[in-house]
C-alpha positions in Angstrom: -16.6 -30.6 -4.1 -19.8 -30.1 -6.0 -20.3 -26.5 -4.9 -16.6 -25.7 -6.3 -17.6 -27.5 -9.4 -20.5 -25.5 -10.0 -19.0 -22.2 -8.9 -16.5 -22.4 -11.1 -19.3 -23.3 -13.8 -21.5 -20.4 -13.2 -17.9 -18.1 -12.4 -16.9 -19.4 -16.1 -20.2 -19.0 -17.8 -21.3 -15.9 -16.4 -17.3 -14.7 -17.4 -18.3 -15.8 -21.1 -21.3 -13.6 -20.5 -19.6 -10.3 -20.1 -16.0 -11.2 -21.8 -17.0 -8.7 -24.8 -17.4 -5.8 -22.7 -14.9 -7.2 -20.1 -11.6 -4.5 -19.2 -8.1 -5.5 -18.3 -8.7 -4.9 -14.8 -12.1 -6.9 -14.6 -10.7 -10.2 -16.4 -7.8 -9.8 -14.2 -9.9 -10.2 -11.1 -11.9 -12.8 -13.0 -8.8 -15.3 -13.8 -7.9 -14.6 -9.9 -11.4 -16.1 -8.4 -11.2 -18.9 -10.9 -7.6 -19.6 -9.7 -8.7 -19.1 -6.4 -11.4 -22.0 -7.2 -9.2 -24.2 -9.2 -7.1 -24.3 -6.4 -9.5 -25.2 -3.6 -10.5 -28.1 -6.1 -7.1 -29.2 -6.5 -6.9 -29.0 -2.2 -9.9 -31.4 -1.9 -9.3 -33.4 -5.2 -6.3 -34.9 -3.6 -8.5 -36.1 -0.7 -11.4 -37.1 -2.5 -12.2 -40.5 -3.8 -15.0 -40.0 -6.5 -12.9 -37.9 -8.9 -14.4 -39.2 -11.7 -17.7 -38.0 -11.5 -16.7 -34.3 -12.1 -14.1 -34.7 -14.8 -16.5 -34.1 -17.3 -17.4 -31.3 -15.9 -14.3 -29.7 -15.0 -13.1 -30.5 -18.7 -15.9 -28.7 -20.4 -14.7 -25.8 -18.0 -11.0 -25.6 -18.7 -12.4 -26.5 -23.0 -13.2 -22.8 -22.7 -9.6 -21.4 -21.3 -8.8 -20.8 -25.3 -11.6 -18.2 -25.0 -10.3 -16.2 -22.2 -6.0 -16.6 -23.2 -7.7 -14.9 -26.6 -8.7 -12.1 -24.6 -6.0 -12.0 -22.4 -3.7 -11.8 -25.5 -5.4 -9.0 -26.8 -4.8 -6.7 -24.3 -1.7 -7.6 -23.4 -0.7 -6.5 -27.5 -2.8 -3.4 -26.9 0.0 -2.9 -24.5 2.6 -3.6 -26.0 1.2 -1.1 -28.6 1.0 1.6 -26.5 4.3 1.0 -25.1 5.9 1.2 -28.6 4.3 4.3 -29.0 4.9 6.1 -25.7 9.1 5.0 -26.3 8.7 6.1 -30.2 7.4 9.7 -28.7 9.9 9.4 -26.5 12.8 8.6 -28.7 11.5 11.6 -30.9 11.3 14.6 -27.8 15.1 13.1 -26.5 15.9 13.8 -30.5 14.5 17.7 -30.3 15.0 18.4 -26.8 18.5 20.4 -26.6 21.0 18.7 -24.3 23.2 21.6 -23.5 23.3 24.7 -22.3 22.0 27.4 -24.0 24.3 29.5 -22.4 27.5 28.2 -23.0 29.9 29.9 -25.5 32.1 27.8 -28.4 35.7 29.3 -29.0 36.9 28.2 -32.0 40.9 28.1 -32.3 43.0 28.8 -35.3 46.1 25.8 -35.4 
């Protein structure tokens, strides 16, 4: 159980480290091995009997999940930015774009 709690230390600090130049793609895999460790701590926390000693630990670790949801939040509203903008452009071509033939013929009738 120590070893997970100090992976997931040094996994968290050294995601601190590089969170300002971190991508979408690399925070992804980031949050996925610190689930991956949360989860083998949650596996042998259920088994273990001296919880206790690493709860201080593990709680200055999750203190700094506000940090990375910040980030997180940011690109996903990059996102949703771009989406906005690729349905606006989209919305604007459909608008301009001729849906007919060009080759079809209007009669008009006299009544």
């Amino acid at each position: 159980m120590d070893r997970l709690v100090t992976d997931l230390e040094q996994l968290t600090q050294q995601g601190l480290a590089e969170l300002v130049t971190m991508d979408a793609e690399r925070l992804g895999a980031f949050m996925e091995q610190r689930s991956n460790i949360m989860t083998a701590l949650l596996q042998v926390t259920s088994t273990s009997t001296n919880k206790e000693a690493y709860k201080d630990r593990i709680q200055a670790v999750l203190s700094l999940d506000p940090i990375f949801l910040r980030k997180l939040e940011q690109f996903r509203d990059e996102a949703s930015s771009q989406l906005t903008k690729l349905d606006t452009g989209k919305i604007q071509r459909n608008a301009y774009d001729t849906h007919y033939d060009p080759e079809s013929y209007f009669f008009d009738r006299k009544k």
